[in-house]
One Martini backbone bead per residue (centre of mass of N, CA, C, O) as a GRO file, in nm:
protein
  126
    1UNK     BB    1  11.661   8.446   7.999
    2UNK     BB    2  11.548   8.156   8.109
    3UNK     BB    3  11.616   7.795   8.108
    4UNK     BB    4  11.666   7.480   8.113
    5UNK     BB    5  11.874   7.450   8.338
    6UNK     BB    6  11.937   7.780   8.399
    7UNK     BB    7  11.986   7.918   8.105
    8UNK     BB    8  12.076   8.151   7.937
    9UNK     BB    9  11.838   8.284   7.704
   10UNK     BB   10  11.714   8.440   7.384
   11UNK     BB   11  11.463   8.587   7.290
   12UNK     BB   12  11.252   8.562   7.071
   13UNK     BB   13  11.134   8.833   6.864
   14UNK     BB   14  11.015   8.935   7.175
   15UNK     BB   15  10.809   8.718   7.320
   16UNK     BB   16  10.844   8.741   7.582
   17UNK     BB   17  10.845   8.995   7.667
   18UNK     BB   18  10.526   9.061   7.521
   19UNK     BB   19  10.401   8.872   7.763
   20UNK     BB   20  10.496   8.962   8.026
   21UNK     BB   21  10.396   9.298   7.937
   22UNK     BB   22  10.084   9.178   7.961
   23UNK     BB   23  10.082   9.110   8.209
   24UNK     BB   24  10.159   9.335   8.347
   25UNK     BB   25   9.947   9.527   8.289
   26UNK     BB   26   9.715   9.368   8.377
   27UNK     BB   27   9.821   9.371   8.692
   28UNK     BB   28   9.844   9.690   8.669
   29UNK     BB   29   9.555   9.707   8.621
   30UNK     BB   30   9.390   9.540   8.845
   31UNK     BB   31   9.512   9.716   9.101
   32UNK     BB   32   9.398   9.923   9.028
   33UNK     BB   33   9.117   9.919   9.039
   34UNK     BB   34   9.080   9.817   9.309
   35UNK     BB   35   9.194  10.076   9.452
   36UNK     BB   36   8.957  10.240   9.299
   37UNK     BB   37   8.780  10.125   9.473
   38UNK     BB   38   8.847  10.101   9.774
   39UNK     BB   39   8.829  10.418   9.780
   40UNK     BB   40   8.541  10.442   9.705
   41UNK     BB   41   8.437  10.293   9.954
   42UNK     BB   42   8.540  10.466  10.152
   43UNK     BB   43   8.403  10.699  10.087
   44UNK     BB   44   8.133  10.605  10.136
   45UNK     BB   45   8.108  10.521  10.379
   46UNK     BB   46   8.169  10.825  10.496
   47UNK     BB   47   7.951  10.929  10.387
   48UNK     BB   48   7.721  10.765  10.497
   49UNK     BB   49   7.861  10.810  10.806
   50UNK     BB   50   7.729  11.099  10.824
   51UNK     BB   51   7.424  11.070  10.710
   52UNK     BB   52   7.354  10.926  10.985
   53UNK     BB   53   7.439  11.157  11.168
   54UNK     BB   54   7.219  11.355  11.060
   55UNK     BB   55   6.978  11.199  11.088
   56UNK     BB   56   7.022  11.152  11.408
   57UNK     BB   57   7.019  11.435  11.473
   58UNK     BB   58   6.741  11.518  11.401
   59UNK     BB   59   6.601  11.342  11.583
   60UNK     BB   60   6.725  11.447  11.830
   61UNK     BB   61   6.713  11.788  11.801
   62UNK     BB   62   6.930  11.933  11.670
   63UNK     BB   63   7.104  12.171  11.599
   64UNK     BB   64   7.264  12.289  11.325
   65UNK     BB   65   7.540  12.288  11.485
   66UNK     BB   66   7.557  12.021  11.580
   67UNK     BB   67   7.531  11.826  11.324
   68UNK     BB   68   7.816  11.806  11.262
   69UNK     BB   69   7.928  11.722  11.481
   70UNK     BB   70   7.820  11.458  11.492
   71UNK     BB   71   7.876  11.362  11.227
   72UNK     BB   72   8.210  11.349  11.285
   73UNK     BB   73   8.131  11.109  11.513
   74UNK     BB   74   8.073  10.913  11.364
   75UNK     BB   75   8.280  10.852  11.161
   76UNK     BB   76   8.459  10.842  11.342
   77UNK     BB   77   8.392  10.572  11.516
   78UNK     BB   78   8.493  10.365  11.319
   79UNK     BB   79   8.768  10.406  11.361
   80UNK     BB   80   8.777  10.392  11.710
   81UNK     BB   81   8.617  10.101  11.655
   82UNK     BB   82   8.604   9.934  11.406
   83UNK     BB   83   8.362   9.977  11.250
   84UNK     BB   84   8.009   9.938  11.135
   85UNK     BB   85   7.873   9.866  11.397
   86UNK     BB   86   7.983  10.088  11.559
   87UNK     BB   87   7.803  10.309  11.407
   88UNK     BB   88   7.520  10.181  11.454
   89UNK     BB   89   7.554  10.161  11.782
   90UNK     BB   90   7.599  10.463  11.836
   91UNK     BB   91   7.324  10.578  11.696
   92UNK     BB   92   7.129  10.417  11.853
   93UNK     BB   93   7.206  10.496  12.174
   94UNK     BB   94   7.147  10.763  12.121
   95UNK     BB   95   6.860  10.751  12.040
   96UNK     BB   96   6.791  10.617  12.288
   97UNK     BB   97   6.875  10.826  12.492
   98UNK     BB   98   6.700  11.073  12.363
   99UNK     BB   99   6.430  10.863  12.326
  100UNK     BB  100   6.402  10.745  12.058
  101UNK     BB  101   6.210  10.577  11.840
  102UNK     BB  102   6.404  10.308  11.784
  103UNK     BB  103   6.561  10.052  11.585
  104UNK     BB  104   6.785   9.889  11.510
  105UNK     BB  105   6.668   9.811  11.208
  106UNK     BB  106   6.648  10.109  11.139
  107UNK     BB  107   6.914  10.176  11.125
  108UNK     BB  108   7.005   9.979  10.910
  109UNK     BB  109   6.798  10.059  10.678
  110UNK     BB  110   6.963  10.343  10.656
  111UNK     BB  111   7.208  10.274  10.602
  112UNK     BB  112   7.148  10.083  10.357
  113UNK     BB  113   7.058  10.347  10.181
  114UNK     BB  114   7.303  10.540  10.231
  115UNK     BB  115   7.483  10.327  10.071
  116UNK     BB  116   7.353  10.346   9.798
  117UNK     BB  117   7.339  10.679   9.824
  118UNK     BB  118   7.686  10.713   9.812
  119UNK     BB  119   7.754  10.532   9.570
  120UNK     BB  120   7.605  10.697   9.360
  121UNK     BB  121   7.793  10.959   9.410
  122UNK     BB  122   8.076  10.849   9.379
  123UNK     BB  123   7.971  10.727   9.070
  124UNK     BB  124   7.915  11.055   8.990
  125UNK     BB  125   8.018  11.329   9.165
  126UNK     BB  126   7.817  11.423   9.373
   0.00000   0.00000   0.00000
């Protein structure tokens, strides 16, 4: 350990360095929390943005297998656009393009409502 002026002295009964151990596993244990969210989010958020894409798929009439390959292109579209807009927007797009008689805000509330069920799907491990 070092001391004032730059010394170095040897630790008291290993005091310093328990608790140094003691910051460090809580700084440790903090990060992973964090990470083991942000996981848990970036899951739920693709979870979600699937669940909108086969929403949006059924509402426009697809058939069941064209409804997966739309699900992977909302999906994909947060990547290539680059967030939670773009997926919305897209969707929202896709439905008026097809005729569906649908609003901005109805989109935002399946989203916000998949977002929820979503979330408890990643926290419980559905």
């Amino acid at each position: 350990m070092i001391g004032a002026g730059g010394r170095a002295i040897a630790p008291r009964e290993g005091k310093a360095f328990s608790v140094m151990t003691t910051f460090d596993d809580r700084e440790r244990g903090f990060e992973s929390k964090f990470a083991k969210e942000q996981d848990s989010e970036f899951r739920a958020v693709a979870r979600r943005n699937r669940m909108l894409g086969l929403w949006g798929g059924e509402l426009m009439g697809l058939e069941k297998a064209h409804l997966e390959d739309y699900a992977k292109a909302v999906v994909k579209s947060e990547v290539d656009r680059h967030g939670e807009e773009a997926v919305l927007r897209k969707v929202f797009e896709d439905l008026k393009g097809a005729g569906v008689q649908v609003s901005e805000a109805d989109v935002n509330m399946k989203a916000a409502e998949l977002m929820a069920l979503a979330r408890e799907q990643i926290r419980t491990g559905a």
